[in-house]
C-alpha positions as CSV (number, residue, x, y, z in Angstrom):
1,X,-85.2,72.6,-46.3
2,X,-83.5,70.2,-44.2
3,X,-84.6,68.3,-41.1
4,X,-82.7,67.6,-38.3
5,X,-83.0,64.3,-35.7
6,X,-84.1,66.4,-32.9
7,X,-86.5,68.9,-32.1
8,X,-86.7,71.2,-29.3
9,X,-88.5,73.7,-27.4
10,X,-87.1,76.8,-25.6
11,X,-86.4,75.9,-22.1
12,X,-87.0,72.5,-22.5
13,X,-84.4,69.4,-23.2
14,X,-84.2,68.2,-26.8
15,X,-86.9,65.8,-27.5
16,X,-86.0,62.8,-30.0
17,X,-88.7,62.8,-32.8
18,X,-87.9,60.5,-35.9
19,X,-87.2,61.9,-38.9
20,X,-90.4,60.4,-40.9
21,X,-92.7,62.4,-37.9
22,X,-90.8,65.5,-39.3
23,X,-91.6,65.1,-42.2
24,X,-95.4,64.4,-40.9
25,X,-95.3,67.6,-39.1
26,X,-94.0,69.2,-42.0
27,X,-96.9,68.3,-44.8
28,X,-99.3,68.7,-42.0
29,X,-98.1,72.3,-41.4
30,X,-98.7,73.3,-45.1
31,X,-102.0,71.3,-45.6
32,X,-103.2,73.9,-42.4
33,X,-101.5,76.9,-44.0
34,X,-103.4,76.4,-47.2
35,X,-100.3,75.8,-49.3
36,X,-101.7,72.4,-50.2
37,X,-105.8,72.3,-50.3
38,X,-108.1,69.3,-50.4
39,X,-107.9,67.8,-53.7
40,X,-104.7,68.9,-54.2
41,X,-101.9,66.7,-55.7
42,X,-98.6,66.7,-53.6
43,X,-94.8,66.7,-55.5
44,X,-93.7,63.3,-56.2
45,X,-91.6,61.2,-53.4
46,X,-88.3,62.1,-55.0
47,X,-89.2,66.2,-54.8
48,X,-89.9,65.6,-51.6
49,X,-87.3,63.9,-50.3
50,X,-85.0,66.0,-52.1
51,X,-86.6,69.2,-50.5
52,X,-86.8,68.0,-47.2
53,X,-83.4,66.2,-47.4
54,X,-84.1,63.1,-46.3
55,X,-84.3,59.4,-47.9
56,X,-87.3,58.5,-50.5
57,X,-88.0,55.4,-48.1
58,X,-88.5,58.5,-44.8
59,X,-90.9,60.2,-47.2
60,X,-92.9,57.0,-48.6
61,X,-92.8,55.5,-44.3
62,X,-94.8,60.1,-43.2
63,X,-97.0,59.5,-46.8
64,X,-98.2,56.1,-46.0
65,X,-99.0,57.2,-42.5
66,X,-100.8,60.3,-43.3
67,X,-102.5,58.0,-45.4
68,X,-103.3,55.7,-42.9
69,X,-104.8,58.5,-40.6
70,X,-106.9,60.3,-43.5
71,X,-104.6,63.2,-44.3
72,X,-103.9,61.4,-47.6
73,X,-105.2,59.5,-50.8
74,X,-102.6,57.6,-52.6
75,X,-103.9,56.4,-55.7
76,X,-101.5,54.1,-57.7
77,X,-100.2,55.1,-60.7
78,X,-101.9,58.4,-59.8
79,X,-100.2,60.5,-56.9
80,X,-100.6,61.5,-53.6
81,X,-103.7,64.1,-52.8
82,X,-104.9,65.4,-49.6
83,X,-108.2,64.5,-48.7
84,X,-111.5,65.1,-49.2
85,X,-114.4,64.9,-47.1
86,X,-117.0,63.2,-49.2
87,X,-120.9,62.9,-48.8
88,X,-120.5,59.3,-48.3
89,X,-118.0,59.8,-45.3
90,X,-120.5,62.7,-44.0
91,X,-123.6,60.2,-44.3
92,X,-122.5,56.9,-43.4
93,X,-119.3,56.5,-41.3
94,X,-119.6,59.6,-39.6
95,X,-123.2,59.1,-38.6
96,X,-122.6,56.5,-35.4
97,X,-126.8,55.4,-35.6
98,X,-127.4,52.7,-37.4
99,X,-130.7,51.0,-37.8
100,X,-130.8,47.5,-36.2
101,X,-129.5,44.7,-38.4
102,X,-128.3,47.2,-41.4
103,X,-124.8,48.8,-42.4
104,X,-124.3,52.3,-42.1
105,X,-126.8,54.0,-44.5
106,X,-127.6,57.3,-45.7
107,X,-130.2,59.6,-44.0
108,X,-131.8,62.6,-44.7
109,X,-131.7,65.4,-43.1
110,X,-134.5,68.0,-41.5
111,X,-132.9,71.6,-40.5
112,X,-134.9,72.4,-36.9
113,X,-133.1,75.9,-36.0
114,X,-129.5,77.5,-36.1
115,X,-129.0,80.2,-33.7
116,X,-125.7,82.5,-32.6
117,X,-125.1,82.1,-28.4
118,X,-122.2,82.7,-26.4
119,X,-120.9,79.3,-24.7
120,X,-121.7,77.5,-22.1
121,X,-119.2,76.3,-19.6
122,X,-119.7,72.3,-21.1
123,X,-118.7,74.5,-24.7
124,X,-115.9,76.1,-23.7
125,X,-114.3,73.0,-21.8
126,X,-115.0,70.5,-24.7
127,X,-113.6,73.2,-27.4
128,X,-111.5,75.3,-25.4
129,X,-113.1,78.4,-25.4
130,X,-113.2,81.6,-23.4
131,X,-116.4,82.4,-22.0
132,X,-116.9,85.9,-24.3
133,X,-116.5,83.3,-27.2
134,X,-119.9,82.5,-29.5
135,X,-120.7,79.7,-31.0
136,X,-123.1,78.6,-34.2
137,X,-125.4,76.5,-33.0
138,X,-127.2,74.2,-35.4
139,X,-130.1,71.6,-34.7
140,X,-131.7,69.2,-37.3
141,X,-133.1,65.6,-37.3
142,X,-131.9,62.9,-39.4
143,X,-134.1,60.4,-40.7
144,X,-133.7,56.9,-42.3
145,X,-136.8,56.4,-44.7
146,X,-139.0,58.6,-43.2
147,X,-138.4,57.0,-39.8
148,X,-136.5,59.8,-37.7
149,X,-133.5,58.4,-35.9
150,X,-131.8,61.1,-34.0
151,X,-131.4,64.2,-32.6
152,X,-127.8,66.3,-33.8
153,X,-126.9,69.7,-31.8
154,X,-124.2,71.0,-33.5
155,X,-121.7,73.7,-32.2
156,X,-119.4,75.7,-34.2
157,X,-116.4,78.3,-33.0
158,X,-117.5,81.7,-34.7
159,X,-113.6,82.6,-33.6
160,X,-113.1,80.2,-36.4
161,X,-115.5,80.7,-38.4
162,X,-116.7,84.2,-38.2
163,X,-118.3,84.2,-41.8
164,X,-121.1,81.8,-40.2
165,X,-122.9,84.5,-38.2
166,X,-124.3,85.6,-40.5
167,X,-127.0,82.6,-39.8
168,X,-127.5,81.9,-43.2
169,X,-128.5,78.2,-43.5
170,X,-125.5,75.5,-43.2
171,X,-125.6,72.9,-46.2
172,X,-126.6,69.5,-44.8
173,X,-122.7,68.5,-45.6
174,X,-121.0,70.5,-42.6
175,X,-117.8,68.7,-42.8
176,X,-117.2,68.5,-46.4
177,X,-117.9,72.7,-46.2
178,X,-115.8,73.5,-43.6
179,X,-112.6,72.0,-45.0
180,X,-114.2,73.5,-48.7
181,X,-114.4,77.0,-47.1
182,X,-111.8,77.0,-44.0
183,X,-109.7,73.8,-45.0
184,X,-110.9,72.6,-42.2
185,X,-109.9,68.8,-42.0
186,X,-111.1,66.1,-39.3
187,X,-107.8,64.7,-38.3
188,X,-108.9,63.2,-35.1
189,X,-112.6,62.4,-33.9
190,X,-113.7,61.5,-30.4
191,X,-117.3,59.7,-29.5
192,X,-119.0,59.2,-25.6
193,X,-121.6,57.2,-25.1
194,X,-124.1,57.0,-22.6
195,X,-128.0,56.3,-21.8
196,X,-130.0,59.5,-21.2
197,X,-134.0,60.4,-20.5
198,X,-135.1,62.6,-23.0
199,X,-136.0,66.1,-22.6
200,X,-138.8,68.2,-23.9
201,X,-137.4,69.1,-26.7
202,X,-135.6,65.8,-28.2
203,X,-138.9,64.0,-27.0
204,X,-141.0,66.1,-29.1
205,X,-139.2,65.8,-31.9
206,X,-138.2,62.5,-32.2
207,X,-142.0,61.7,-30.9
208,X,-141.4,60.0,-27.8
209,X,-142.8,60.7,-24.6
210,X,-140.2,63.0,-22.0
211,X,-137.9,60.8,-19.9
212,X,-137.4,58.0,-23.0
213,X,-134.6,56.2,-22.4
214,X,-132.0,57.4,-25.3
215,X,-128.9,57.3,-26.4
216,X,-126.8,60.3,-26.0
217,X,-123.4,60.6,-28.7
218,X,-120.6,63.6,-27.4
219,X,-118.5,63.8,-30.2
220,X,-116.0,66.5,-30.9
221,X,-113.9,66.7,-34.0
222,X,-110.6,68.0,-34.4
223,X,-108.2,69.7,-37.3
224,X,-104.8,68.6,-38.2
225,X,-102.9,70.6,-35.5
226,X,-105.4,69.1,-32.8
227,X,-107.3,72.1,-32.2
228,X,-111.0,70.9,-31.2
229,X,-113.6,73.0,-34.2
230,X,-116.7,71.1,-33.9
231,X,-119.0,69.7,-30.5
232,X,-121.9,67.7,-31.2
233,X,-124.6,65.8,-29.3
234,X,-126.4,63.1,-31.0
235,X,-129.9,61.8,-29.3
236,X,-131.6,58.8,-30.6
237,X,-134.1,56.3,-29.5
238,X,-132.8,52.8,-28.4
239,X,-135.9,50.1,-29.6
240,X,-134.9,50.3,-33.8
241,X,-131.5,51.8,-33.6
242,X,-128.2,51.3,-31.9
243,X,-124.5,53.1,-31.9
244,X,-122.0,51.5,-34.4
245,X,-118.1,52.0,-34.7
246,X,-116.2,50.2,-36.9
247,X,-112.4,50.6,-37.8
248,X,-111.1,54.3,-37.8
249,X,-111.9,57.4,-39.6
């Protein structure tokens, strides 16, 4: 398979993409179509090149950026694998509340409901979906030693990921069993902030009085191919805990 300098859409004039990109686009494509799964070792740089017909320095400049992004794990002496999502990732540096004066730590986490609903207007903006379009929703608590810190409403396509309507229970892992199950892969992640009184619900359960002050998270998370797959909301209380981001995911 051989790239070419330019790439083009029907109707449109050529648009210059470098050839490294191509080859970018090109591992990305397979990783979505399941030809290469997390975990999964890719050919060596000279296969590569040679299938792609391109130089060995154009395939190191796409690995070491797919690396760079997350796609990737080089591991020296070892190979190139796609990657995994790992507990620590779903734990720590995904989880934005922090306590004050701590590094990102590991909670635990206490399932509240998961229910099946068709979505909302704010749903089908964020994730692009049609309003005859359901989604799984998911609500738990996560607590750092028994203190709880937040709030999580998570919202799930069911046009992706039909198999989940059956409402049988999510393990506390979401990310690392979507891409298990749908090799689903967070390729780009997206987090609003904002201060927020807390409603009924939230205020009950993180055991606050109604109209708290708190800090409200929007995140959504997309694949490889930029399609939004996951919405969440994140409430937590603002007098022992605070929002942290540090580097990229």
């Amino acid at each position: 398979m051989s790239l070419s300098s330019n790439s083009s859409s029907k109707g449109k004039q050529p648009v210059f993409m470098p050839l490294y990109k191509q080859v970018e686009e090109q591992i990305k494509s397979r990783i979505l179509n399941k030809e290469w799964k997390p975990g999964d070792v890719l050919p060596n740089e000279f296969s590569l090149a040679d299938e792609f017909g391109v130089s060995q320095g154009t395939v190191r400049k796409s690995l070491n950026a797919l690396t760079m992004q997350g796609t990737l794990i080089r591991r020296q002496g070892v190979g190139t694998f796609v990657a995994e999502q790992s507990d620590k990732q779903e734990n720590t540096s995904q989880f934005p509340i922090v306590r004050n004066g701590r590094r990102p730590e590991k909670t635990e986490i206490a399932f509240i409901r998961q229910t099946v609903k068709f979505a909302g207007l704010a749903l089908q903006t964020q994730l692009k979906l049609d309003s005859s379009d359901k989604v799984l929703e998911i609500v738990r608590k996560r607590i750092f030693r028994q203190q709880i810190c937040a709030v999580e409403y998570i919202y799930l396509p069911l046009k992706y990921f039909p198999e989940l309507s059956n409402n049988a229970k999510l393990p506390d892992d979401i990310h690392q069993f979507l891409q298990t199950q749908y090799s689903m892969t967070i390729h780009n992640l997206v987090d609003e902030v904002r201060a927020t009184p807390s409603n009924q619900d939230v205020s009950q359960w993180l055991g606050v009085k109604p109209n708290t002050p708190l800090i409200e998270v929007t995140r959504i998370c997309s694949s490889l191919d930029e399609t939004p797959f996951e919405y969440r909301l994140i409430y937590s209380q603002t007098d022992n805990f605070h929002y942290r981001h540090e580097g990229t995911y």
